[in-house]
C-alpha angles and dihedrals in degrees: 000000000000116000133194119294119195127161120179123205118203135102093250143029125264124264128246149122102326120067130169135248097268131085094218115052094187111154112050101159111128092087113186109245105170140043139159137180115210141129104282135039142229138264132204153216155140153195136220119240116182112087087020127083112196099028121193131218119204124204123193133154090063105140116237113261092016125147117239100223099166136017123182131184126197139184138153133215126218112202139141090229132085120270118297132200087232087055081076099042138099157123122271115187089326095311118114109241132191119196140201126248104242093170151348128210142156122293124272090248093285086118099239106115105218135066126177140195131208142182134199125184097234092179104126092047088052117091105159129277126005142065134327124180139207142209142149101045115142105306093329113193080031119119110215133028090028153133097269098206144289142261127206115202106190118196120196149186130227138176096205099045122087124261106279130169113220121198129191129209130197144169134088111290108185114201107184133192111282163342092141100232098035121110136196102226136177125158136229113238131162105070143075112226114218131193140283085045138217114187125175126170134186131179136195117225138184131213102020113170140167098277137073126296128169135292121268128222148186124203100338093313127091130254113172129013127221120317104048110139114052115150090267099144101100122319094033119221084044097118102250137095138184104185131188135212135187100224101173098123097050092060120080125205108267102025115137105200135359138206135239121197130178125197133233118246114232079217148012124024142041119200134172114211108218103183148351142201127214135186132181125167106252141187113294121253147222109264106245087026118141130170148150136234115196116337123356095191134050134166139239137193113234131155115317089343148009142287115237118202115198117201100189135001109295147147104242130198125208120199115179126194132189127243085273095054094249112143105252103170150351123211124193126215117183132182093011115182128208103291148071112299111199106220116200114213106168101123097072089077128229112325144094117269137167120237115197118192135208128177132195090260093062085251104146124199131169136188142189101231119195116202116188 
C-alpha cells in the first residue's frame, strides 16, 4: 500500500484562519517536512540526557501485527563552540547513527549560545514496542555543555485502523522568557482533515524544568496552561519532554493546516521546541495512489554539502551560483526515491553560494549553502 509523501521546504509556517493569542508571531521555525496517509498512525517518546548514560526510549501503543513505515530520532545539543561533527552522532540501540542538523537557535538561558537540533531515520532499528537505548551522544550524563535529551516519533501501518495523515514538523523553535504578548508560532500543512476527526498531537521539547513556561495553544484554543513543559521524559527532571494531546475536538472536517503557539512566559523558563508529530483521520485513498501538494522536495545545509530530501520519485537538478550570482555548477540526480540524499559539494572551495533545485515533477526548492 503506498500513502501520501509530502516534505515542505521555508523558514516559517503558512498563514491562515487561526491565529494565536499574541499580537507578534515572531519565531515560526518547526516547518513541517514530512507527511504520509495511510491506514494506521503514529506513537511517541523520549528520554533526558543529560545527567544518563545510557538513556532508554519506550515505545508502547504500537498495534499487534502492525508495519513500522517510518522512524524518526531526534535530539538536540546545547554548547558555547562552533558545530561539530560529534554534535550529529550517536548510538541507537547499539547501532552508530549519524543526523542530520533541522535547526539552530539560541540557547534556552543556559548561557551557552548555541542550540542545535538534529534527526536521524531510525527506521531499520525500529521493530514495535519495547525499549531503545541510547548511549554516546555528545557528553551524555554531562551537564553542560551536553546532549539535552531525545525524542522517537514511530509511524506505523494497519490494516485495521482507519485512513490518517501524519505530518511531521522539525526544526529549533526558542521561546524565551517575555515579552509578555509575544508568541512563538508554526503552523501544520500537508493534510485534509475528514469527520468524524481524530486529532492527536506531540511535541519534543528541550529544556523543560519545575518552573512556568508559556500556554500553549492549537489552533487559537488552549491546551495546556502554564506550565506545560517540565523535564518529565525519564528520568524526570531531565530537561526534555515529548508530550502528547488529544486535539480532536480543535480540528474541523475539511481544514487543511493548523497552527500551534505557544506563548512567552513574563518569568521563569525558557524552552526550544525541536519537533512535533500530528495525526488527524483523512479521506481514504486509492491503493497504489501517490501524489504531492506544494513542494516534494526541499534542501538542507549539512557538512561540505547539502542534504537533499526527496518526497516522491524524481529526477532532480542542482544549479548552484556564487555570492555574485555567477553559475558555478550543475549536478544531476536521476531515478530518486522517496528519502534524504547527502550532496557533496566540497569542491567548490570556501565561499557562500546559492543552490536552486527542480525536479521532474515541477517541485522547486533553494537553499544558502556555507562551505569553510
Amino acid at each position: 500500500m503506498t500513502g501520501l509523501f509530502l516534505m515542505l521546504a521555508g523558514a516559517g509556517g503558512m498563514t491562515g484562519a487561526h491565529n494565536g493569542p499574541g499580537a507578534s508571531d515572531k519565531y515560526t521555525t518547526l516547518v513541517t517536512w514530512y507527511t504520509v496517509t495511510l491506514n494506521g498512525g503514529y506513537t511517541a517518546a523520549g528520554c533526558g540526557m543529560k545527567y544518563t548514560n545510557p538513556s532508554t526510549i519506550t515505545i508502547t501503543g504500537v498495534p499487534s501485527g502492525a508495519t513500522i513505515r517510518k522512524a524518526f530520532l531526534y535530539w538536540a545539543v546545547q554548547n558555547v563552540v562552533p558545530e561539530q561533527a560529534s554534535f550529529a552522532q550517536g548510538t541507537f540501540n547499539g547501532n552508530p547513527i549519524v543526523g542530520i542538523k533541522v535547526g539552530s537557535e539560541i540557547d534556552p538561558c543556559w548561557g551557552q549560545d548555541s542550540s542545535w537540533a538534529y534527526r536521524a531515520d531510525v527506521t531499520a532499528f525500529v521493530a514495535g514496542n519495547g525499549s531503545y537505548v541510547l548511549t554516546g551522544f555528545y557528553n551524555q550524563a554531562g551537564t553542560i555543555p551536553v546532549a539535552t535529551g531525545a525524542s522517537l516519533f514511530v509511524i506505523y501501518e494497519s490494516a485495521s485502523d482507519p485512513w490518517v495523515t501524519v505530518c511531521v514538523n522539525e526544526g529549533n523553535m526558542d521561546v524565551p522568557i517575555g515579552p509578555l504578548g509575544d508568541t512563538a508560532r508554526y503552523d501544520i500543512t500537508g493534510f485534509v482533515a475528514e469527520a468524524p476527526v481524530s486529532a492527536w498531537l506531540s511535541i519534543a521539547a528541550q529544556d523543560g524544568q519545575n518552573t512556568d513556561d508559556g500556554a500553549l495553544f492549537f489552533n487559537a484554543s488552549i491546551i495546556n496552561p502554564i506550565p506545560v513543559f517540565q523535564g518529565q521524559d525519564p528520568p524526570a527532571g531531565n530537561f526534555w519532554d515529548t508530550r502528547t494531546w488529544d486535539v480532536s475536538s480543535l480540528v474541523n472536517d475539511g481544514e487543511s493546516f493548523a497552527t500551534v503557539t505557544m506563548a512567552h512566559p513574563g518569568s521563569g523558563d525558557c524552552v526550544n521546541l525541536i519537533a512535533s508529530c500530528f495525526s488527524v483521520t483523512a479521506p481514504s485513498m486509492a491503493t497504489g495512489e501517490e501524489r504531492a501538494t506544494g513542494t516534494a522536495l526541499s534542501l538542507i545545509p549539512a557538512g561540505k554539502g547539502l542534504c537533499l530530501m526527496s518526497g516522491l520519485r524524481q529526477d532532480v537538478r542542482l544549479t548552484v551560483y556564487d555570492a555574485g550570482g555567477r553559475l558555478v555548477a550543475t549536478r544531476d540526480m536521476k531515478g530518486l526515491e522517496t528519502g534524504e540524499y547527502r550532496v557533496d559539494f566540497s569542491g567548490l572551495g570556501q565561499g557562500v553560494f546559492m543552490v536552486a533545485a527542480e525536479s521532474s515533477l515541477g517541485a522547486r526548492a533553494g537553499a544558502r549553502m556555507v562551505l569553510r
